[in-house]
N, C-alpha and C positions, 0 to 999 in steps of 0.2 A: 781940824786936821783930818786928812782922808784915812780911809782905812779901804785896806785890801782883802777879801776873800777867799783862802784857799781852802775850797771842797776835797775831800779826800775820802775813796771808800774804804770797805771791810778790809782789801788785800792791801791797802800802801802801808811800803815799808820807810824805812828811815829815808832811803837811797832817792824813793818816789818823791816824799816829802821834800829833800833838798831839792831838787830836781825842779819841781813847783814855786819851790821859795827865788831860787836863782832864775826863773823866769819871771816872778812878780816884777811891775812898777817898783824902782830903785826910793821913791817917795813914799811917807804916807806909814803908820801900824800895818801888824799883819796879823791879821784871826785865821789860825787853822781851826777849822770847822772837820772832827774827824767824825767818822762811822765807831762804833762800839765795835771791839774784840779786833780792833787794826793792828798789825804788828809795832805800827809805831810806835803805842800807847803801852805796847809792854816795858821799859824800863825810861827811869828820869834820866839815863846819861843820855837815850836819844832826844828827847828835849832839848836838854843841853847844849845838846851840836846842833838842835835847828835851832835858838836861841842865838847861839854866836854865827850861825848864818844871815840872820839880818843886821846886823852889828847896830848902828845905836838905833832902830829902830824898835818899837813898841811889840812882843810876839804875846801874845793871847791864844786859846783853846777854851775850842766849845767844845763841848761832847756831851752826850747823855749820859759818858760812864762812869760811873760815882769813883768807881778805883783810879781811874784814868786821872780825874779832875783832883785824889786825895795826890798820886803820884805826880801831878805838875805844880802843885803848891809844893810838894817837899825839896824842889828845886826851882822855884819863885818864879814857876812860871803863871802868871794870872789865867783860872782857869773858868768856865762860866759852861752855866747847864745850858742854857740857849741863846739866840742870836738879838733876842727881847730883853734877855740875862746883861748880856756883854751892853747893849745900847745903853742897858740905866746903872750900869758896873755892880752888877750885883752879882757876888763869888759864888753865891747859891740860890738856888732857887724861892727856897723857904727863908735867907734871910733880907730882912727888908733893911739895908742900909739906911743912915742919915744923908742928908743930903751935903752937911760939911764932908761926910766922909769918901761920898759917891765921887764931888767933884775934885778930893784930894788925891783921888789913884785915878779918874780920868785926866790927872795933871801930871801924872807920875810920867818921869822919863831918865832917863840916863846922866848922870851928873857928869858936868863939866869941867866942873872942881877938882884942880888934881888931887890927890886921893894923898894921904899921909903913907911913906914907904911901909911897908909891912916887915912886921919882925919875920928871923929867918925860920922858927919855925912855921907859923902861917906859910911863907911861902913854897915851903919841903912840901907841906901837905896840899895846896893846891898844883904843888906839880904833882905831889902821887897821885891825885884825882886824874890830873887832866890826864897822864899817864894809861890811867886802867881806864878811862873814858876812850884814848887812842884806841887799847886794846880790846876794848869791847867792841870800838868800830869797827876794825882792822879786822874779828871774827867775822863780824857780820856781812861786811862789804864785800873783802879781798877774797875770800874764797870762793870756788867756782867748781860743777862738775859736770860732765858730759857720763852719761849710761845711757850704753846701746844693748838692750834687751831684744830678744826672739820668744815670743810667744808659744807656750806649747800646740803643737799643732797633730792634726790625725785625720785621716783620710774621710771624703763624703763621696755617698755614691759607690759603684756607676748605677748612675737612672735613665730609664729610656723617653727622652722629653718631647714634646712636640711642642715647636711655636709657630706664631703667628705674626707675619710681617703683609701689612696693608697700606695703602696710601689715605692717608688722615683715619679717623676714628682714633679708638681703644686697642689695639693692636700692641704685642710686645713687643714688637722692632715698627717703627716708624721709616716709613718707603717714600720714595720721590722715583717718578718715570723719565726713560727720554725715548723718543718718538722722529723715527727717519722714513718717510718716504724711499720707497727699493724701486727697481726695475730690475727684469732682466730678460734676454732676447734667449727665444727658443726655437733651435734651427727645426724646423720637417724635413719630412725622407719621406717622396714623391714616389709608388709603386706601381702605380699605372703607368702605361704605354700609348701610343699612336704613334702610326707611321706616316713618314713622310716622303713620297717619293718623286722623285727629281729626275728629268731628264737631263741625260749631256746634251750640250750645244758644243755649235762650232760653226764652218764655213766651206761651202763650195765653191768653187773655179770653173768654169762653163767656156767652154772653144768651139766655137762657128766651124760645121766644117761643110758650110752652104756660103752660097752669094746671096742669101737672102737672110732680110733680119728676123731673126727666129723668138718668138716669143714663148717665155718660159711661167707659166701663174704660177700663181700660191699652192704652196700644199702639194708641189712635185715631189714625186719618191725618187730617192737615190738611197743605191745600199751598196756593201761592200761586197767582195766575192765571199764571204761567207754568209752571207743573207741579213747583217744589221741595216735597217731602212730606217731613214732618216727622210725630213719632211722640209721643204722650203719655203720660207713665216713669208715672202714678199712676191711679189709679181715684179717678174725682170724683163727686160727684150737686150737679145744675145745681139750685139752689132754682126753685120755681115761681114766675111771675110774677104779682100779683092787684091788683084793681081795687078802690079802695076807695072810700066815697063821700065826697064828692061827685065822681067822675069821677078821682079820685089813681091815678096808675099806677106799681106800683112791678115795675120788672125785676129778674126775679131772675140773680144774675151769681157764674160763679166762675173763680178763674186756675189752667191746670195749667203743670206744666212740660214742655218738649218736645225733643228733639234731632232735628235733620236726619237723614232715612234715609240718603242718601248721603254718606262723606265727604270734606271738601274745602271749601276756600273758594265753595263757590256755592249751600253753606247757610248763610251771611251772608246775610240778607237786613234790608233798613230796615222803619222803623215802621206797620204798616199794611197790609204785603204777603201776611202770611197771613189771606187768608178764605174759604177753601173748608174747609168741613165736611162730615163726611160724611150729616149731615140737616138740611140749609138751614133745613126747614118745622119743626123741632122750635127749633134753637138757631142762633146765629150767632155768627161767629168771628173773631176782628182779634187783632194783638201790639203792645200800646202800646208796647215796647220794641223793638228792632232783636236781630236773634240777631248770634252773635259766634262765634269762637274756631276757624271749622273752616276746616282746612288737612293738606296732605298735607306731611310733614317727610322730609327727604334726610340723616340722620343718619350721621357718618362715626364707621367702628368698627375696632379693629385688626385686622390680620391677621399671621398668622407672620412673612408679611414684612416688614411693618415694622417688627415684634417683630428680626429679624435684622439689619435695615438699620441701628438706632440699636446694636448692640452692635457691627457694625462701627467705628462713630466712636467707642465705648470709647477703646480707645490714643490716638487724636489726641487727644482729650481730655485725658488722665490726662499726658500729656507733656506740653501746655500748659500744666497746672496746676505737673507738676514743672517745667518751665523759669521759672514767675513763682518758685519756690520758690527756682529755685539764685538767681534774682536777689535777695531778700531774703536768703539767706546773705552775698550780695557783701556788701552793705551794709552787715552786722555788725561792729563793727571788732573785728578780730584779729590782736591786736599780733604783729608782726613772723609774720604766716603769711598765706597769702592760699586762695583758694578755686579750682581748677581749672574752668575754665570749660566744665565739660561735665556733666550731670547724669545718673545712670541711675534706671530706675522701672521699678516693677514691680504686675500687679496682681493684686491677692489678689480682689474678689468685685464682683458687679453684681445688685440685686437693685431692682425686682423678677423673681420667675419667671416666663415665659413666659405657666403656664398660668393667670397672675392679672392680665392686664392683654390679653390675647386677647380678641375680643368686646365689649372695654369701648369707650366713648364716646375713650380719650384714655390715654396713660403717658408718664411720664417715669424714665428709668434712673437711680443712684446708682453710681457709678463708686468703688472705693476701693481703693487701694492705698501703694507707698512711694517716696519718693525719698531717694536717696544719691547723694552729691558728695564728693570728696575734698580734703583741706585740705592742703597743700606750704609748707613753710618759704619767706616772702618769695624769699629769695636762690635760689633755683631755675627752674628750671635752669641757672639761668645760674653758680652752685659747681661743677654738678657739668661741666658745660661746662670750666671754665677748670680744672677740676683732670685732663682726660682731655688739655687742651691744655697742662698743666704736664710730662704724660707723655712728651710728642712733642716737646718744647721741646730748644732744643741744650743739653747738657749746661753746668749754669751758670748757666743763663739763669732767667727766672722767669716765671710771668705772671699780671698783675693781674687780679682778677675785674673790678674798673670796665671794665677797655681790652675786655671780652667784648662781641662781638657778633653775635647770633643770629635766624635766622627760622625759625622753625616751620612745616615742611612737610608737618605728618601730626600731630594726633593722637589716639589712640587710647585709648579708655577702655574695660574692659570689669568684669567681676568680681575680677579678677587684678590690676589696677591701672592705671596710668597708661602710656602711651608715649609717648613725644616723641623724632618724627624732624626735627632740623633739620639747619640749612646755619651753622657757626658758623665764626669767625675770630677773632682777638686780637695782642696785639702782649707778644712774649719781648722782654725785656730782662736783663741781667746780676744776679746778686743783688750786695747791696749790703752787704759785712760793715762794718757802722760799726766795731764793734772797731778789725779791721785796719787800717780805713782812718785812722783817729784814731791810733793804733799808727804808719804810714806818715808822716804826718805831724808827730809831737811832736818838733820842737827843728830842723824843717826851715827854710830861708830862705823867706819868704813868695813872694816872687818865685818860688821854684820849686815853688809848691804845684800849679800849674796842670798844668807837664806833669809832674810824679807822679802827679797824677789821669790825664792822657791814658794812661799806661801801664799803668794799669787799669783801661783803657776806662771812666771814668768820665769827665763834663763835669761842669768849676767851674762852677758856677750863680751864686754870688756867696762873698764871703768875709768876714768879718766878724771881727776882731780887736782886742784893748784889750791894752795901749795901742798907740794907731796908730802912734807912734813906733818900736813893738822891731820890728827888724828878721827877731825868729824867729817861730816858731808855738811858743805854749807849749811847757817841756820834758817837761810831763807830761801823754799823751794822755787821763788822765781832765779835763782842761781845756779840750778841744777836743769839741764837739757836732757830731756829723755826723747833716745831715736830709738825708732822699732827696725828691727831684721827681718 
């Protein structure tokens, strides 16, 4: 016949034990094999109930505990000091069965044989058993309690802390970077000068007042009756003018082009102001058009110095650029880490060269370099805060990262990492072992749950019990839920 093994430690109770048995193979004996000082092993009525939980199968107990193994014999449960014990059915250790006797209880088993009716008193009294068996379960099982305690608590601090946050090493805050390439374009402001000066152009009209053709070179002056002379860029021959009959007079005409000697707006002149030629009696001179275009220009052009002055504003620049940079970092969502709100930058080049934007009309610089910010677990610093004030806490005591509170009076980023000097405080309160304290409480009168809590420093917050009628706290502290405040 097989047999099944159920292990069971110090803490199973009756509840564990069924628990174990209703998951065993439905075939086969069952050995509970328990630990010494188990709560199961304190009374034969819980045998009992694991007993009629394997119904006609075979229930055995190992134990080492001599009271355990006297208590399962007084309710016939066959009981064995070890597992060597139970193999050769020997009830105890020290006694050596016969081997008729050995294989007469390894044969033992539940009779099939209907049983002769029982008189009515026998059966009064196995119902008052099974009865106060009920009731002893019905203690043990049904009842249930919930206690929410708060820990006496009292201020720690304020201390003035300095920590340390770096990327890898032994550091109290644990760091990670991120790293963006910047630009940015820096206008100059050109303070030098050079002039440009420009003569007006325009055009003359030339009238034959000869029968012969009149040749006009390059470089002839005509000026106006106020004295502006003006010069003629071409060499022309003026047609002759001829008389034809009957009396038709046709003038011979031609236009050259001319620019003002002097330059500046006061060779503008309007239509009709130049007529002085330099041979009135040969030709005559007018400008059906007005001249244009001359003026003297005040042209601003770099110089070194301004070439220096915008590489000055380089850096404010390029930190402008990195501070909109760490503020789009902010913004990025990064579960459960946040961004240190200080940026460093750096700058690698600025182009153009000097010697290429010197003497010109106008430059503007390109600024490039990087920024880096360091990224901190949300929870900081304020962990590493409430873990230096768990330090200093009175022995016992504990202290919540919520109850932390800190100001930051300093700080410090540089290549090396992070610093944060603040001013921080919190509030130590006692730890709170649920165990024991469930432990403390199981099979206690309700009424005196209160000051047992007071005597380890602990406040009843409220209490919570089924059924409201039993006047204990469950007898078995895994029935009892302890929440802390």
């Amino acid at each position: 016949m097989s047999r099944t093994i159920v292990d069971l430690d110090a803490r199973a109770t009756v509840l564990d034990a069924a628990e174990r048995l209703a998951a065993s193979p439905p075939d086969g004996d069952i050995a509970l094999m328990v630990a010494p000082g188990a709560p199961v092993l304190r009374s034969g009525v819980f045998l009992e109930v694991l007993r009629s939980e394997v119904g006609p199968r075979r229930l055995s107990l190992v134990t080492t505990d001599a009271r355990a193994r006297s208590v399962a014999s007084s309710v016939h449960v066959p009981a064995y000091a070890s597992l060597a014990a139970l193999e050769r059915h020997e009830l105890d250790p020290t006694e050596r069965l016969e081997k008729a006797r050995r294989a007469a209880i390894a044969s033992a088993r539940p009779s099939t044989v209907t049983a002769p009716r029982p008189a009515f008193g026998r059966m009064a009294a196995i119902g008052a058993s099974l009865l106060a068996a009920a009731a002893i379960l019905a203690g043990v099982a049904v009842p249930e309690a919930t206690v929410r305690v708060a820990a006496a608590a009292q201020p720690i601090g304020p201390y003035d802390l300095e920590l340390r946050g770096t990327v890898g090493g032994t550091a109290q805050v644990m760091l990670e970077t991120v790293t963006q390439p910047i630009s940015v374009k820096v206008p100059g402001t050109a303070t030098g000068t050079r002039t440009e000066e420009i003569k007006a152009k325009g055009a003359v009209q030339l009238e034959n007042r000869t029968t012969d053709d009149v040749r006009v070179p390059k470089a002839t002056v005509f000026r106006t009756g106020d004295g502006v002379q003006f010069i003629s860029t071409a060499d022309v021959t003026l047609p002759r003018s001829v008389i034809l009959p009957p009396f038709q007079l046709f003038i011979g005409k031609v236009s050259v082009a001319v620019d003002a000697v002097a330059a500046g707006p006061s060779g503008n002149v309007g239509v009709g102001k130049i007529t002085v030629g330099p041979d009135p009696n040969r030709f005559a001179v007018t400008n059906p058009e007005p001249t244009s275009g001359g003026e003297i220009k005040r042209i601003p052009i770099v110089r070194v110095e301004d070439y220096d002055a915008a590489v000055k504003k380089a850096p404010d620049a390029l930190k402008a650029e990195a501070e909109a940079q760490l503020q789009r970092w902010t913004r990025e969502p990064r579960p459960r880490k946040q961004v240190v709100q200080h940026v460093l930058f750096r700058q690698i080049s600025i182009v153009p060269a000097p010697t290429d934007v010197i003497g010109k009309d106008g430059f503007e610089l390109v600024v490039s370099g990087t920024a880096t910010a360091y990224v901190a677990p949300d929870s900081q610093p304020r962990a590493a805060i409430a873990s230096i004030l768990r330090e200093r806490a009175v022995a016992g005591n504990d202290v919540n990262d919520g109850g932390v509170a800190y100001d930051v009076t300093k700080l410090t980023v540089g290549d090396e990492g992070v610093t944060w000097n603040v001013r921080a405080q919190g509030v130590q309160s006692r730890k709170v072992d649920r165990a024991a304290t469930s432990r403390l409480l199981a099979g206690k009168p309700v009424r005196e749950a209160e000051k047992l809590l007071d005597g380890e420093r602990l406040r009843l917050v409220r209490l919570d019990w089924v059924p409201a009628w039993w006047p204990l706290l469950p007898l078995l502290d895994a029935r009892i839920t302890v929440q802390e405040e």
